[in-house]
N, C-alpha and C positions, 0 to 999 in steps of 0.2 A: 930837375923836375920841370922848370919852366919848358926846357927844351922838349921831353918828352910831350907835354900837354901843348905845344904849338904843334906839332908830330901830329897829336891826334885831330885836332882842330883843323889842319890841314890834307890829313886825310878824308876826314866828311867832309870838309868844304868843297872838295874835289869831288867828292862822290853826287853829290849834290847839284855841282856845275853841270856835271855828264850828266844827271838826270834833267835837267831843267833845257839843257840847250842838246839832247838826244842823242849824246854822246858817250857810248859805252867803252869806256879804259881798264885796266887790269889793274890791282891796287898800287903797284910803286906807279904806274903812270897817275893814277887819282891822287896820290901824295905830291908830286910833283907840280902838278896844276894846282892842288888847294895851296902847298904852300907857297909857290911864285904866286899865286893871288893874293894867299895873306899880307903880302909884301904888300904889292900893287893896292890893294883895294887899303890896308891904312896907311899909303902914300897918298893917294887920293884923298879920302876921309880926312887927314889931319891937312889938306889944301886947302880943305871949302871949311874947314873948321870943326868938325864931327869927332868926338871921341866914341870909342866902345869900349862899356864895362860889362863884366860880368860874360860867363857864357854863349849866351845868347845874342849879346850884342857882336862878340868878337866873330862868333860861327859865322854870321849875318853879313858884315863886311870883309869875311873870307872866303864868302860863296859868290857876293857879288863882284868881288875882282877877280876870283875863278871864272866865272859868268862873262865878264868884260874880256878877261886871258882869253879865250876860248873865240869870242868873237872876234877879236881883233888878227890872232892867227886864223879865222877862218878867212878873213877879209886878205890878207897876203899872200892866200895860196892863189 
C-alpha cells in the first residue's frame, strides 16, 4: 500500500511540476518526474533538516524536487 500511495504522490507531483514550470508530459512521463523528485526533493529536505508529514507536506516536497528535476535538466540540455 505504501508503494502504491508514493505512486500516487508521485504522479501529482509530476503533474504539478509540468504545470508550474510549462511543461506538458503524458502521465507515465508525469510519474516519472514526480517520483525521481520525490526522491530528490526528501534527499534534499532531510539535508537542511526538514521532515514532511502528512499529505500535504509529502505532495509539497515532491513537487518541489519535481520543480528543481525539471530545472536542472533544462539547464544540461
Amino acid at each position: 500500500m505504501n508503494f502504491l500511495y508514493f505512486l500516487l504522490i508521485g504522479l501529482i507531483a509530476g503533474f504539478l511540476a509540468g504545470q508550474i514550470m510549462g511543461r506538458k508530459q503524458d502521465l507515465i512521463m508525469n510519474l516519472v518526474i514526480g517520483c525521481v523528485g520525490a526522491i530528490l526533493g526528501g534527499f534534499l529536505a532531510g539535508l537542511i533538516g526538514l521532515a514532511a508529514y502528512g499529505l500535504i507536506g509529502q505532495l509539497a516536497v515532491a513537487t518541489l524536487g519535481a520543480v528543481l528535476l525539471i530545472f536542472i535538466v533544462r539547464k544540461l540540455r
